[in-house]
PyMOL Python script that loads the backbone (N, CA, C, O; Angstrom):
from pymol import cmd

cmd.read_pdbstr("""\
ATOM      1  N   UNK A   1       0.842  -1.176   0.000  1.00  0.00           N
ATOM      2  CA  UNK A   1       0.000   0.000   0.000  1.00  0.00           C
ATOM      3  C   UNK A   1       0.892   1.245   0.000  1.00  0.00           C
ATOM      4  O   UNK A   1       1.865   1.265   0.753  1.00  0.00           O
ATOM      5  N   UNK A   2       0.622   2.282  -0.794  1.00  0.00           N
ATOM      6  CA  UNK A   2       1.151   3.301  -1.200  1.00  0.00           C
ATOM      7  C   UNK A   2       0.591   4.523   0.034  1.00  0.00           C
ATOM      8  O   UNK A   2      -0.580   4.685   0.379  1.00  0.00           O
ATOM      9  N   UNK A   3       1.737   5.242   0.518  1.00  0.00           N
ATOM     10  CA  UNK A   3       1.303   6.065   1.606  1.00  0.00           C
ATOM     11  C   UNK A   3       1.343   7.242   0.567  1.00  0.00           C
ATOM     12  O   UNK A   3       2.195   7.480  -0.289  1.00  0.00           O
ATOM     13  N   UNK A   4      -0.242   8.161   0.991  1.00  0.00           N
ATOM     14  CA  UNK A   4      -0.744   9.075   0.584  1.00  0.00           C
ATOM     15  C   UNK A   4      -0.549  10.236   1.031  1.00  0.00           C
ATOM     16  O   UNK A   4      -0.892  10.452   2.194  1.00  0.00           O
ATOM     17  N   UNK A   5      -0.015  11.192   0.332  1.00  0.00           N
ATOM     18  CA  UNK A   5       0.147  12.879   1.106  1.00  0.00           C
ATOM     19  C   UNK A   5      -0.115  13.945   0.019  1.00  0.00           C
ATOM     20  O   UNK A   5       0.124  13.892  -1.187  1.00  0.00           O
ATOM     21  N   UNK A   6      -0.636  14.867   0.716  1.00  0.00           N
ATOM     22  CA  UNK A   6      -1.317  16.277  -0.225  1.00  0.00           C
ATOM     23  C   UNK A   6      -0.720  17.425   0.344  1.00  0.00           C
ATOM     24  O   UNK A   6      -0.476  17.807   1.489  1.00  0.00           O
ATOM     25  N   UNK A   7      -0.561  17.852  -0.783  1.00  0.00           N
ATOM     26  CA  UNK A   7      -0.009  19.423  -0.589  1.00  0.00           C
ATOM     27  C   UNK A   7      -0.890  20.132   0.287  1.00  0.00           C
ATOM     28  O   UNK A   7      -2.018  19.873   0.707  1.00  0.00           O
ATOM     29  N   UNK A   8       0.111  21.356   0.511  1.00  0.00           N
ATOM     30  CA  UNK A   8      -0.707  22.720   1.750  1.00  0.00           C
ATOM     31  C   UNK A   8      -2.418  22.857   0.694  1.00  0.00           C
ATOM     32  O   UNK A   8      -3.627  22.693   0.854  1.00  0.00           O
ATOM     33  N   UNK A   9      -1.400  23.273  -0.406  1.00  0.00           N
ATOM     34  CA  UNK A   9      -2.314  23.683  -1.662  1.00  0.00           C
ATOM     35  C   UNK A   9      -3.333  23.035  -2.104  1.00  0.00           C
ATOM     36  O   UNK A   9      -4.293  23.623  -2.601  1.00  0.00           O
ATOM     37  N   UNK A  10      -3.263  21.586  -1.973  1.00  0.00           N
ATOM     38  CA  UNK A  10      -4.687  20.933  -1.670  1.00  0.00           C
ATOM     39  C   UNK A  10      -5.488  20.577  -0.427  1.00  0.00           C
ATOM     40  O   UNK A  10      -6.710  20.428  -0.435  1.00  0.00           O
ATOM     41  N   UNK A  11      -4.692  20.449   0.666  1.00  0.00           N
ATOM     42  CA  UNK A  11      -5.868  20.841   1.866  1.00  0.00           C
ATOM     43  C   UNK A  11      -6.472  22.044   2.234  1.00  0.00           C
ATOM     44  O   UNK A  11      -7.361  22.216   3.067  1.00  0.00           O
ATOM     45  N   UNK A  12      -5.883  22.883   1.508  1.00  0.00           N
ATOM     46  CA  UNK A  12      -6.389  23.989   2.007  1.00  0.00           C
ATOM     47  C   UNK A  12      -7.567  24.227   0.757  1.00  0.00           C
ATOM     48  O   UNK A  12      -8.237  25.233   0.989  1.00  0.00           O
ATOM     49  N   UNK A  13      -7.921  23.580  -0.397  1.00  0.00           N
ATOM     50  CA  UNK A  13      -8.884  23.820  -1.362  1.00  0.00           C
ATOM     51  C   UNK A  13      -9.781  22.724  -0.771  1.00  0.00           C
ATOM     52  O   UNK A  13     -10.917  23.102  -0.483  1.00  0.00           O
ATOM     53  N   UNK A  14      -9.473  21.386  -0.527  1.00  0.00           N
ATOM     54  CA  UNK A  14     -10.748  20.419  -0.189  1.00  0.00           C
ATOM     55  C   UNK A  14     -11.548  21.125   0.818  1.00  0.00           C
ATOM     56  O   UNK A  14     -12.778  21.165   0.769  1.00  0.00           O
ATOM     57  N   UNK A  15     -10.450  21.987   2.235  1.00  0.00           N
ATOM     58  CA  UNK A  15     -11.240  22.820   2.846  1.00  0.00           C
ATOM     59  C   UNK A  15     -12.466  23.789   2.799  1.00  0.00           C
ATOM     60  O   UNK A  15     -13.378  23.978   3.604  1.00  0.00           O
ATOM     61  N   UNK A  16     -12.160  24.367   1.517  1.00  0.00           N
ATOM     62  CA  UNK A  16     -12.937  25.429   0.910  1.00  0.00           C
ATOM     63  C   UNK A  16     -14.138  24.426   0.474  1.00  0.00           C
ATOM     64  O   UNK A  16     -14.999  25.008  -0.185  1.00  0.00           O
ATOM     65  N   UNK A  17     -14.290  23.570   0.614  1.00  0.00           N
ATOM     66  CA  UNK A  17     -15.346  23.205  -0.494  1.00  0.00           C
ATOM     67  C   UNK A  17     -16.680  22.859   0.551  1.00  0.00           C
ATOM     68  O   UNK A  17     -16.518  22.993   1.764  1.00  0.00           O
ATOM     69  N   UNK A  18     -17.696  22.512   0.126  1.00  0.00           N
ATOM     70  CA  UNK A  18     -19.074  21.946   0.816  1.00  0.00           C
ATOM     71  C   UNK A  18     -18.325  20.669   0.914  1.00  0.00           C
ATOM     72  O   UNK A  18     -17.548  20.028   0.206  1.00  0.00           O
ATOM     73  N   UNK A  19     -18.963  20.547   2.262  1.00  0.00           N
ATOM     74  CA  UNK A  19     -18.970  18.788   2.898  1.00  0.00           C
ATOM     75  C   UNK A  19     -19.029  17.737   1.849  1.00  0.00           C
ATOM     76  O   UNK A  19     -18.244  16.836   1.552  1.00  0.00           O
ATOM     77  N   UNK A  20     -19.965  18.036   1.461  1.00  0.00           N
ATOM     78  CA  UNK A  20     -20.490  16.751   0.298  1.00  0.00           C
ATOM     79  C   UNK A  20     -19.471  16.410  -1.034  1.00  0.00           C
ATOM     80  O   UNK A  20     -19.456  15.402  -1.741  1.00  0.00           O
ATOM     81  N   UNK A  21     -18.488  17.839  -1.111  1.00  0.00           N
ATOM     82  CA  UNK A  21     -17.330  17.569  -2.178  1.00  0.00           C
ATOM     83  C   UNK A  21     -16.474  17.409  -1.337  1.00  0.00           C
ATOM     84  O   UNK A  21     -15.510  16.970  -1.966  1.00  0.00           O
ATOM     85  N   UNK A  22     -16.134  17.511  -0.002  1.00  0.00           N
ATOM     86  CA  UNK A  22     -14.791  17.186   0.560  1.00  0.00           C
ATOM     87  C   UNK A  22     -15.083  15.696   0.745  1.00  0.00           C
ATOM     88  O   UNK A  22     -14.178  14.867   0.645  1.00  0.00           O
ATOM     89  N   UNK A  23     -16.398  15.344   1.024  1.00  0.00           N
ATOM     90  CA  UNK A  23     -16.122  13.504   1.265  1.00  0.00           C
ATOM     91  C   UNK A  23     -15.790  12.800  -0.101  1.00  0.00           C
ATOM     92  O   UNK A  23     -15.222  11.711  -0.173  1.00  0.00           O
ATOM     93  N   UNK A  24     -16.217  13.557  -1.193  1.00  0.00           N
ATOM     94  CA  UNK A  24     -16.184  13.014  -2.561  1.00  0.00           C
ATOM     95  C   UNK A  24     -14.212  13.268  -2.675  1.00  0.00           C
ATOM     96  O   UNK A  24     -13.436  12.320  -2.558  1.00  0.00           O
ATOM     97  N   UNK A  25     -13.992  13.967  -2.791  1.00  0.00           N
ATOM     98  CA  UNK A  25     -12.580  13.755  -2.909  1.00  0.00           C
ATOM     99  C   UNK A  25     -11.566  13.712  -2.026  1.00  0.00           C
ATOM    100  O   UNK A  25     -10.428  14.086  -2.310  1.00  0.00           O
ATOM    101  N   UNK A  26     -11.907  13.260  -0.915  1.00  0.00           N
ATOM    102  CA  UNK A  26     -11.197  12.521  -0.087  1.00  0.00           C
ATOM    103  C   UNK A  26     -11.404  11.221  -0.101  1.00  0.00           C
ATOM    104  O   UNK A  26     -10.416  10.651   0.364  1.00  0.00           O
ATOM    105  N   UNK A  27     -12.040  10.659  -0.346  1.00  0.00           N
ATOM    106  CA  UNK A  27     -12.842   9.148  -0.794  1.00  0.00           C
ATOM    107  C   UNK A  27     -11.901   8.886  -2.217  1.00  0.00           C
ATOM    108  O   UNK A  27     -11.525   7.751  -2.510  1.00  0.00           O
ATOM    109  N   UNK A  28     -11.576  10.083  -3.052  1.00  0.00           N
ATOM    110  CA  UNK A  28     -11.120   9.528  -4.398  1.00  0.00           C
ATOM    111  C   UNK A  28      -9.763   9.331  -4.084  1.00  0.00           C
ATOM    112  O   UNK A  28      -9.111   8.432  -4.615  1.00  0.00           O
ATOM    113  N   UNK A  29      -9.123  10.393  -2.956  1.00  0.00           N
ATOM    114  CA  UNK A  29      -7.441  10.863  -2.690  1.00  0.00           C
ATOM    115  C   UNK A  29      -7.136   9.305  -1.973  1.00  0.00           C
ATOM    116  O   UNK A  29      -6.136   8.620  -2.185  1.00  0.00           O
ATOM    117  N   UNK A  30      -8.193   8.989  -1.143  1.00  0.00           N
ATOM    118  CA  UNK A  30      -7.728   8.140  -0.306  1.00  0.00           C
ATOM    119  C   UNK A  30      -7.937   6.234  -0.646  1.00  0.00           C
ATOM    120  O   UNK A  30      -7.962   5.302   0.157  1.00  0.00           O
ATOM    121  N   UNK A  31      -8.033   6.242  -1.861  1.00  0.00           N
ATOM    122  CA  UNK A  31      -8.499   5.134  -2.876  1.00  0.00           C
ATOM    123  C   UNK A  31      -7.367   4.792  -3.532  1.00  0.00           C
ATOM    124  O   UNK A  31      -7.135   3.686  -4.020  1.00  0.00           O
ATOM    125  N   UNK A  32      -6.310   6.212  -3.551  1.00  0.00           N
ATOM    126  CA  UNK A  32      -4.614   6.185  -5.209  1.00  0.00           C
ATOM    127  C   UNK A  32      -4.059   5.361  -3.182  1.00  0.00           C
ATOM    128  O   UNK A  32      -4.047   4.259  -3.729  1.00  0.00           O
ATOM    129  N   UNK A  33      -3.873   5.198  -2.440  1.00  0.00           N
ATOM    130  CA  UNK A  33      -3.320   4.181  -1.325  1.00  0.00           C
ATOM    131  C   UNK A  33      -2.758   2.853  -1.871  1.00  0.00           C
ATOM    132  O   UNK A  33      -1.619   2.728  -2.323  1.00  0.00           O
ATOM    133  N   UNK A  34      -3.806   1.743  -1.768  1.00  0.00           N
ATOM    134  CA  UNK A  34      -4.217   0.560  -2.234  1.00  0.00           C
ATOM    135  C   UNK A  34      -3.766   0.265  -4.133  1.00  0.00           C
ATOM    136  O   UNK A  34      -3.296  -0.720  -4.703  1.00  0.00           O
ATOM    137  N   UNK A  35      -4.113   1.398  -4.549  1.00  0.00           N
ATOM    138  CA  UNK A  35      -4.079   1.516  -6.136  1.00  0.00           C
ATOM    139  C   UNK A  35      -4.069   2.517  -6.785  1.00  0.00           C
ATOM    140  O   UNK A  35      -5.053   3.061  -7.287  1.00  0.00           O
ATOM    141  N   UNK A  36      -2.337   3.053  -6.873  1.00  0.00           N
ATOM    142  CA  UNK A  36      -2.352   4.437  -7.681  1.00  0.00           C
ATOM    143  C   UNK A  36      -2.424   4.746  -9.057  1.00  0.00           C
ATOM    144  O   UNK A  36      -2.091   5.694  -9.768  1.00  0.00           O
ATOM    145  N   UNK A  37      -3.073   3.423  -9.236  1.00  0.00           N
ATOM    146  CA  UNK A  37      -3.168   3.420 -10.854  1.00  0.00           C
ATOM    147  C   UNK A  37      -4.704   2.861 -11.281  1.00  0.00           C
ATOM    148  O   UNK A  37      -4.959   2.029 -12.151  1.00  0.00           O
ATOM    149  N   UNK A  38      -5.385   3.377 -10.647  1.00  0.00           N
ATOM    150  CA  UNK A  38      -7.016   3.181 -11.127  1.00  0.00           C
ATOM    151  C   UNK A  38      -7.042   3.070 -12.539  1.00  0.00           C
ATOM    152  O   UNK A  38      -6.234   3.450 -13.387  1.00  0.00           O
ATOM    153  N   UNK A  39      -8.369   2.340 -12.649  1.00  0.00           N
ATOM    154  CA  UNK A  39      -8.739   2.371 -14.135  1.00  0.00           C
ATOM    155  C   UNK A  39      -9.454   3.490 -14.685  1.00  0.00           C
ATOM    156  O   UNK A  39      -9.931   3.314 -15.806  1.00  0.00           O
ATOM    157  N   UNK A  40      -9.611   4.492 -14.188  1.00  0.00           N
ATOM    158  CA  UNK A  40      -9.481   5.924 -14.977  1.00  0.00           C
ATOM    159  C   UNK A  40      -8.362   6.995 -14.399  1.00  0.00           C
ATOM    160  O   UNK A  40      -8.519   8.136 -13.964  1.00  0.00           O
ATOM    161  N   UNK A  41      -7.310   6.282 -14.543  1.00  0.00           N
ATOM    162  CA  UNK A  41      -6.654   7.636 -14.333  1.00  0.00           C
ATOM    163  C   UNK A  41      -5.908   7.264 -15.457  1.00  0.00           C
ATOM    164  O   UNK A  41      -5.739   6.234 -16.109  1.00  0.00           O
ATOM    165  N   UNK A  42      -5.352   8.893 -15.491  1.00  0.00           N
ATOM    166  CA  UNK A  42      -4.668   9.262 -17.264  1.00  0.00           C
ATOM    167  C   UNK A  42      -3.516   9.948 -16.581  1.00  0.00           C
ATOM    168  O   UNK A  42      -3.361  10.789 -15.695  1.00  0.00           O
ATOM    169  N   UNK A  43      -2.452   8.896 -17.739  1.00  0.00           N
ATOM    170  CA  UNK A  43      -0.975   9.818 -17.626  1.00  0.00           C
ATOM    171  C   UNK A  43      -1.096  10.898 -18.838  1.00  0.00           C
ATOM    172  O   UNK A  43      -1.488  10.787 -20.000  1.00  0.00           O
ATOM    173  N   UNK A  44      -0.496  12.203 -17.930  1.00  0.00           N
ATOM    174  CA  UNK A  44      -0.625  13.780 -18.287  1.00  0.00           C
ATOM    175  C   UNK A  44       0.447  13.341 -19.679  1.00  0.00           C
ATOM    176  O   UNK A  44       1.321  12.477 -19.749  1.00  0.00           O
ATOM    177  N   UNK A  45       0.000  14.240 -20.604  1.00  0.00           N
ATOM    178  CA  UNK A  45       0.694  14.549 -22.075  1.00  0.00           C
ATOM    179  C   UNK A  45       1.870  15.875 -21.821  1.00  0.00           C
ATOM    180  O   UNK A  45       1.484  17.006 -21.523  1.00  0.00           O
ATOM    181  N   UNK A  46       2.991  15.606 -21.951  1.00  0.00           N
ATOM    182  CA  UNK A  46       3.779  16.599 -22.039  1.00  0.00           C
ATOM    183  C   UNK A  46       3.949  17.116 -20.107  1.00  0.00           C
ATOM    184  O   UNK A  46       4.263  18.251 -19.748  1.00  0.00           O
ATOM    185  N   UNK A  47       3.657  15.989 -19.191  1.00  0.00           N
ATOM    186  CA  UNK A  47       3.812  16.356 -17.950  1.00  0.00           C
ATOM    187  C   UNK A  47       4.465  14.823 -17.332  1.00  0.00           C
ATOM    188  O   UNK A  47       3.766  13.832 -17.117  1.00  0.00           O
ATOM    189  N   UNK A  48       5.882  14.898 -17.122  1.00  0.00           N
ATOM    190  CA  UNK A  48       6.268  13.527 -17.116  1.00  0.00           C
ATOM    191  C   UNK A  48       6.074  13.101 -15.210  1.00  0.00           C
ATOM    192  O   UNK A  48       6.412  13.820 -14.269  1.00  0.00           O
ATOM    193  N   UNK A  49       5.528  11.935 -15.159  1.00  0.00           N
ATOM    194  CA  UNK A  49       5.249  11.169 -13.988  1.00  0.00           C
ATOM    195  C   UNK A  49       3.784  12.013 -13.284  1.00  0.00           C
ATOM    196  O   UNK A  49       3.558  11.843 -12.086  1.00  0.00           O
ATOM    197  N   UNK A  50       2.966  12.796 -14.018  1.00  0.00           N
ATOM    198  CA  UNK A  50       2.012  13.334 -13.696  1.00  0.00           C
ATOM    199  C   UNK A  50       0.579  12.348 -13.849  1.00  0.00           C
ATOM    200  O   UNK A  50       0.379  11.764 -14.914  1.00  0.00           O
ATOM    201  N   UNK A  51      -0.473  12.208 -12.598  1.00  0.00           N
ATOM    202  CA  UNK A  51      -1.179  11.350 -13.549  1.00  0.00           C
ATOM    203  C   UNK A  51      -2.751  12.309 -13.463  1.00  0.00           C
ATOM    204  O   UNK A  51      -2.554  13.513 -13.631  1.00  0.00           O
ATOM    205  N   UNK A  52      -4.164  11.935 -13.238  1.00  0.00           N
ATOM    206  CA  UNK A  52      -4.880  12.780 -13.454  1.00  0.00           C
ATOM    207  C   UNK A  52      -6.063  11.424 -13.193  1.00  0.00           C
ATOM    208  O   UNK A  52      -6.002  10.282 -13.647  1.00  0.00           O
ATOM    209  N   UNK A  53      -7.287  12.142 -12.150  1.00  0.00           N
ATOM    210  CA  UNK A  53      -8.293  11.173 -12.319  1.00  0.00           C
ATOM    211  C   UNK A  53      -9.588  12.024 -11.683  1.00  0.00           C
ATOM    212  O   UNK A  53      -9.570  12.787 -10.718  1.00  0.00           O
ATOM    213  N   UNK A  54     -10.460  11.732 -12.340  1.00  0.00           N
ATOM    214  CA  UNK A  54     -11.759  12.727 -12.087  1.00  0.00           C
ATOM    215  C   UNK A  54     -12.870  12.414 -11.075  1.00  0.00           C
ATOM    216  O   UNK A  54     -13.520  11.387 -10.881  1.00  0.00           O
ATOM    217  N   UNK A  55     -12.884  13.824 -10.395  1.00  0.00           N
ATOM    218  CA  UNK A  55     -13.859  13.546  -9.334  1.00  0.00           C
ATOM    219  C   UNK A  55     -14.880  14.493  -9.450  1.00  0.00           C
ATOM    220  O   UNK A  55     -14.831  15.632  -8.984  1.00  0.00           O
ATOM    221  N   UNK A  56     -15.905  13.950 -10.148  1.00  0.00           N
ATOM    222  CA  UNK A  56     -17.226  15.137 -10.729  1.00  0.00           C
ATOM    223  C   UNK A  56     -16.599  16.096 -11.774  1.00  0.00           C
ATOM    224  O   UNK A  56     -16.059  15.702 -12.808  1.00  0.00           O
ATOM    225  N   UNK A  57     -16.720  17.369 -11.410  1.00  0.00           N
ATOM    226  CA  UNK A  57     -16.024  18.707 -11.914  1.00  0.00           C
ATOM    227  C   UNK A  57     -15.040  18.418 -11.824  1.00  0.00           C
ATOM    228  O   UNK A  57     -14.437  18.436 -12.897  1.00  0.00           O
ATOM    229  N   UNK A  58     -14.257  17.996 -10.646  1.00  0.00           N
ATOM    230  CA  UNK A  58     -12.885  18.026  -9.880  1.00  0.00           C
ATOM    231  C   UNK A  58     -11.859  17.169 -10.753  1.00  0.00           C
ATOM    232  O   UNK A  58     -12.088  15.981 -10.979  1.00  0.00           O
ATOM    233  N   UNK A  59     -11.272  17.502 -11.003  1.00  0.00           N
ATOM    234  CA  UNK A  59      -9.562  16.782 -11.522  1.00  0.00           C
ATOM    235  C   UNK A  59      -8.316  17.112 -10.483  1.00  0.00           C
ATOM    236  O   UNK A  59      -7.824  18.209 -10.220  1.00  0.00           O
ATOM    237  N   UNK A  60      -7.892  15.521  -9.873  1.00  0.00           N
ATOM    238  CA  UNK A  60      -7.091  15.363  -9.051  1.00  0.00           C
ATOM    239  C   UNK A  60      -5.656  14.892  -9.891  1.00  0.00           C
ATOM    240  O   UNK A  60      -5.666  13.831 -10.514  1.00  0.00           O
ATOM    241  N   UNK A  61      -4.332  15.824  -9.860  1.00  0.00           N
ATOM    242  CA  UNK A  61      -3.238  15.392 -10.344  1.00  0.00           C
ATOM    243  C   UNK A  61      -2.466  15.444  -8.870  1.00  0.00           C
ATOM    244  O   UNK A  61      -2.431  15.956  -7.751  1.00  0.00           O
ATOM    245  N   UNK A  62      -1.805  14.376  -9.906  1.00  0.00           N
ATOM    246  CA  UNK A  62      -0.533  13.214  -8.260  1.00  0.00           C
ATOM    247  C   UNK A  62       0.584  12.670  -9.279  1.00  0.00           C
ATOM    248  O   UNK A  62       0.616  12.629 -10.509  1.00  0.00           O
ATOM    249  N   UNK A  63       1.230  12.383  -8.565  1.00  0.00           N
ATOM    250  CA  UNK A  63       2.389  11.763  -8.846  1.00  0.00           C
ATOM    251  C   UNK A  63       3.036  10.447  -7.955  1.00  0.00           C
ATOM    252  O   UNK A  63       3.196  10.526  -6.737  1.00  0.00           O
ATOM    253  N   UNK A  64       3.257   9.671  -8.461  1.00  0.00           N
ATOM    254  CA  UNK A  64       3.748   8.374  -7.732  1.00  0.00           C
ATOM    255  C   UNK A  64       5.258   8.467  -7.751  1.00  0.00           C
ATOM    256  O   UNK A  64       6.046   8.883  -8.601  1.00  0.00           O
ATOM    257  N   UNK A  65       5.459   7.793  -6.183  1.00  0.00           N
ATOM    258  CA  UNK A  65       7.017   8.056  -5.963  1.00  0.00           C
ATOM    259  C   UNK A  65       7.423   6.687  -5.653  1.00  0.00           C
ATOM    260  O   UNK A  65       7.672   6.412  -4.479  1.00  0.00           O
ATOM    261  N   UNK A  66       7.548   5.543  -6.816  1.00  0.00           N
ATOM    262  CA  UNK A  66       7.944   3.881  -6.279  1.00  0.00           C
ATOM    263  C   UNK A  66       8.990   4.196  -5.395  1.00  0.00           C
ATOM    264  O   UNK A  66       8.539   4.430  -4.274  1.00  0.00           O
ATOM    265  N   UNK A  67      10.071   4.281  -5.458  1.00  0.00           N
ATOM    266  CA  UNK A  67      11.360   4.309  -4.631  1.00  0.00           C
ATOM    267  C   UNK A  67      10.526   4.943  -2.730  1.00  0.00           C
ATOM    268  O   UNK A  67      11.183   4.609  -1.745  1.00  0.00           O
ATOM    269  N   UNK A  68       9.540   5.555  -2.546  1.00  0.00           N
ATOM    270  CA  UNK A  68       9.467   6.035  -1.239  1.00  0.00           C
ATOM    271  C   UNK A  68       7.846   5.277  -1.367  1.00  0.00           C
ATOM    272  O   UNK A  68       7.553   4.869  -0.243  1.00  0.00           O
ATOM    273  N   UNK A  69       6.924   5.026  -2.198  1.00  0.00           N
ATOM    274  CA  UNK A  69       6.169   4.439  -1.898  1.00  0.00           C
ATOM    275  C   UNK A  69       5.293   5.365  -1.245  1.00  0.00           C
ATOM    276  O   UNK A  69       4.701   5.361  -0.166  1.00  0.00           O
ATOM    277  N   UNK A  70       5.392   6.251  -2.319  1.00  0.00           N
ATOM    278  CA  UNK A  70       4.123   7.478  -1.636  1.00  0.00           C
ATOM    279  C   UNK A  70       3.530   8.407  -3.487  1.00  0.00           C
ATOM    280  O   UNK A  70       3.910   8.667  -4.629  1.00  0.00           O
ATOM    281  N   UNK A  71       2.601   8.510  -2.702  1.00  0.00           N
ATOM    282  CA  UNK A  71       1.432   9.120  -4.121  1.00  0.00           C
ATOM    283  C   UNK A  71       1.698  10.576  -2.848  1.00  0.00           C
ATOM    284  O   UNK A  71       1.897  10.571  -1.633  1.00  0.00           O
ATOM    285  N   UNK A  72       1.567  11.760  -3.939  1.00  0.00           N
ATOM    286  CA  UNK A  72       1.850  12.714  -3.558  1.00  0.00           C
ATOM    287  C   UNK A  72       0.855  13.863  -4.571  1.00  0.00           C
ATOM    288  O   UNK A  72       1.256  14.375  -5.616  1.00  0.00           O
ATOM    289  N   UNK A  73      -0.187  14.030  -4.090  1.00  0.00           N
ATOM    290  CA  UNK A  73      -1.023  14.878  -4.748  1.00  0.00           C
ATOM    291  C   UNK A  73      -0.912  15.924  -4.834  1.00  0.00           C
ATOM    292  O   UNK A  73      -1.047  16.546  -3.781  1.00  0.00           O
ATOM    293  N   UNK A  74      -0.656  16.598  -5.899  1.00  0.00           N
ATOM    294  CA  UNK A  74      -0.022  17.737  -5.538  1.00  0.00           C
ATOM    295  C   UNK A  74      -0.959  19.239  -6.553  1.00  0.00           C
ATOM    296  O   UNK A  74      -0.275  20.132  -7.053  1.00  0.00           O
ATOM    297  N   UNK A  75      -2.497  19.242  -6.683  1.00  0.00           N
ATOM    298  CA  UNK A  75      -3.180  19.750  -6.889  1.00  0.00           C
ATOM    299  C   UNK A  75      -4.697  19.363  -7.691  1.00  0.00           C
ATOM    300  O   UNK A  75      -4.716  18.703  -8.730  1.00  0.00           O
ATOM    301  N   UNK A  76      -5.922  19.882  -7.033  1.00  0.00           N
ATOM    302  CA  UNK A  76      -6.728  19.981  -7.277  1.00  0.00           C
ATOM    303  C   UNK A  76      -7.466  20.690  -7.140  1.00  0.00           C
ATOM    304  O   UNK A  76      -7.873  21.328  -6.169  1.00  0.00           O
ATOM    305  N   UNK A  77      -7.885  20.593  -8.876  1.00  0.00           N
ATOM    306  CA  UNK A  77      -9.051  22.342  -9.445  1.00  0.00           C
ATOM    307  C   UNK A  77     -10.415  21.707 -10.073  1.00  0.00           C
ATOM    308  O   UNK A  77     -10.863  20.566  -9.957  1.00  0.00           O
ATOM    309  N   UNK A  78     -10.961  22.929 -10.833  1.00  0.00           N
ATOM    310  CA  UNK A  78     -11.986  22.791 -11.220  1.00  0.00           C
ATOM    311  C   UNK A  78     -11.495  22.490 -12.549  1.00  0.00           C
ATOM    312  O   UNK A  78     -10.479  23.011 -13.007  1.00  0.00           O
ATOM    313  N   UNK A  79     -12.581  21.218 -13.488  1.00  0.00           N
ATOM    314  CA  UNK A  79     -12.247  20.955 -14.966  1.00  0.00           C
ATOM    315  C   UNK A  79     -11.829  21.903 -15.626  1.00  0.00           C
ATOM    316  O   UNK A  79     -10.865  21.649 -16.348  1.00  0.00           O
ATOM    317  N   UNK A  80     -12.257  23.021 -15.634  1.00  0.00           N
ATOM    318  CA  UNK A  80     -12.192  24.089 -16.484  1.00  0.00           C
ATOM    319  C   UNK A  80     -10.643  24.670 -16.436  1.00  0.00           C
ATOM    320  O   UNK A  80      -9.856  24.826 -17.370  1.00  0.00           O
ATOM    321  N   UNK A  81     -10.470  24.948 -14.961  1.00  0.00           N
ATOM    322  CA  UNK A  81      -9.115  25.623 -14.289  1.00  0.00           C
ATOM    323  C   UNK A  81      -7.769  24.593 -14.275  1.00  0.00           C
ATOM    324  O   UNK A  81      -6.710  25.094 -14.651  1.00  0.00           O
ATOM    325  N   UNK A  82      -7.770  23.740 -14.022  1.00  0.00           N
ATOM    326  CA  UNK A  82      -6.723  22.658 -13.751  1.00  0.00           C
ATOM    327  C   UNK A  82      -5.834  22.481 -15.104  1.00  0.00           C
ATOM    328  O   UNK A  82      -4.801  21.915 -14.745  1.00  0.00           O
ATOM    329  N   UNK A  83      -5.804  22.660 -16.141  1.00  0.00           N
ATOM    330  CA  UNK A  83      -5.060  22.062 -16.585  1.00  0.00           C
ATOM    331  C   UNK A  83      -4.164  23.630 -16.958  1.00  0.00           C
ATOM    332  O   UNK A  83      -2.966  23.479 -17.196  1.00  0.00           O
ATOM    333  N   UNK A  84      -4.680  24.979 -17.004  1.00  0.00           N
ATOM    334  CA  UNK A  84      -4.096  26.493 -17.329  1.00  0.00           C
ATOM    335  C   UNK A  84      -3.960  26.528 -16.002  1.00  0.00           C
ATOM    336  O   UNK A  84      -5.005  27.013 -15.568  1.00  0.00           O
ATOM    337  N   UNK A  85      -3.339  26.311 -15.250  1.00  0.00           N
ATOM    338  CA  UNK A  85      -2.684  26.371 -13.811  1.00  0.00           C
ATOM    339  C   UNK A  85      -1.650  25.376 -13.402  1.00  0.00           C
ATOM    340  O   UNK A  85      -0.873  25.540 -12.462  1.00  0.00           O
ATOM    341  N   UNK A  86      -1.713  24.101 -14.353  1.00  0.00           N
ATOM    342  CA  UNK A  86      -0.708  22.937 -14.334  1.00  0.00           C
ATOM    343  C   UNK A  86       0.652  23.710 -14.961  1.00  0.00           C
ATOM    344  O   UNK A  86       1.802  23.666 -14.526  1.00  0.00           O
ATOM    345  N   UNK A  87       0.322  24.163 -15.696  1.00  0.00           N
ATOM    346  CA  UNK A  87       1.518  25.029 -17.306  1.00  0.00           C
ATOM    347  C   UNK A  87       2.537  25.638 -16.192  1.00  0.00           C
ATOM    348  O   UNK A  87       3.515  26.297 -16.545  1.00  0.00           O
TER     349      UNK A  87
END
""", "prot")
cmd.dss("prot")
cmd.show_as("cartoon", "prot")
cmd.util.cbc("prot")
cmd.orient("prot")
């Protein structure tokens, strides 16, 4: 099992959100553990070791670290916003 950690920058956005989207993507963050390679997640184009998996609106990008054995999420936005904020 892959130990899971999130940026300042994403606890402090799941914060911002209604209850009902913080259980939704904490439920998704805390799922890349067990299996950081779900069957919808997508490796990023032109973003190397980046991967990407959708939660409603929400797009969660992470990165897997085999050698430490940690998924390291390291931002989540809105569909629209996430990928002109990745750049």
């Amino acid at each position: 099992m892959y130990k899971v950690l999130v940026s300042e920058r994403v606890a402090e956005f799941i914060r911002g959100q209604t209850k009902k989207i913080q259980r939704q993507l904490v439920k998704k963050i805390k799922n890349l553990g067990p299996n950081p390679f779900p069957a919808n997640s997508v490796k990023l184009k032109g973003h190397e070791g980046l991967y990407r998996i959708v939660s409603g609106y929400y797009r969660i990008i992470y990165t897997v670290k085999h050698k430490t054995i940690t998924v390291l999420v390291l931002r989540i936005a809105h569909r629209k916003e996430v990928y002109k904020r990745l750049s």
